[in-house]
N, C-alpha and C positions, 0 to 999 in steps of 0.2 A: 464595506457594505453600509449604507445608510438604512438608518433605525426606520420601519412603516411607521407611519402618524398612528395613534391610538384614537383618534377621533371620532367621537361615535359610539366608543368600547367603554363596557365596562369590566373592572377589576376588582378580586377579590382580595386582599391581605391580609392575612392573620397573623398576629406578633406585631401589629405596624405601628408600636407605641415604642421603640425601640431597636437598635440593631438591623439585621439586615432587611425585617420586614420595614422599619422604618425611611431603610435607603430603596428598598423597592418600591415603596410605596411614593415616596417622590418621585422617584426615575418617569416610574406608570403616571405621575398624574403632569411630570414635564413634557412626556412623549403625545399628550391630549388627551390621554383614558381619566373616566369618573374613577376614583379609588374610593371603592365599599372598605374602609379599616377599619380591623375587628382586632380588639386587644381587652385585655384586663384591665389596662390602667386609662380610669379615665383623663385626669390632667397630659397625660402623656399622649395621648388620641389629639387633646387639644391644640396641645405644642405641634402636631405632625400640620393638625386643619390649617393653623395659623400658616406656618412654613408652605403648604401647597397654593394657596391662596392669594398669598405672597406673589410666588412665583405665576400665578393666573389660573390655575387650575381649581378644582371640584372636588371636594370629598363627601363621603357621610361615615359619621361614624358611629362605629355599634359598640360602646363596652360588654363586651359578654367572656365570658371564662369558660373556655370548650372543654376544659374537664369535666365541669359541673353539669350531669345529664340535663337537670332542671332545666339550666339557661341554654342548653339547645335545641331542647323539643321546640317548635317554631311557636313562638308568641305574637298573639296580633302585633304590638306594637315592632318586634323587629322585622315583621310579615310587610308590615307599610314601609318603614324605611327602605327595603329594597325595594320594593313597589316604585317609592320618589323618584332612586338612583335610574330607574331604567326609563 
């Protein structure tokens, strides 16, 4: 069965600074989807943006640490960056 285009789509990652959020998150952004990747580590977000970009795809990345109640109550400035992505 051939993979639907992701074109158009947006996708969410979380962990995509490594491991298997990191290999979904390129999968999702070779299949055409924008990849919103949400990880703890910044430099490691980077290394992902670099690699999809690479390949011709789109990302935004959000550093936030979904343990930490603080950094998930919605903050303007992460409130904009999905705002861009869509």
């Amino acid at each position: 069965m051939d993979n639907p285009s992701l074109a158009s789509r947006i996708a969410l990652v979380t962990g995509a600074s490594r491991g298997i959020g990191y290999a979904t998150a390129r999968a999702l952004a070779k299949a055409g989807a924008h990849v919103v990747a949400v990880a703890r580590t910044q430099g490691g977000l980077e290394e992902l943006d670099d690699e999809i970009r690479k390949d011709g795809g789109s990302a935004t990345l959000v550093p936030l640490n979904l343990t930490d109640q603080t950094q998930v109550e919605p903050q303007p400035r992460q409130l904009s960056l999905l705002a861009e992505a869509s």
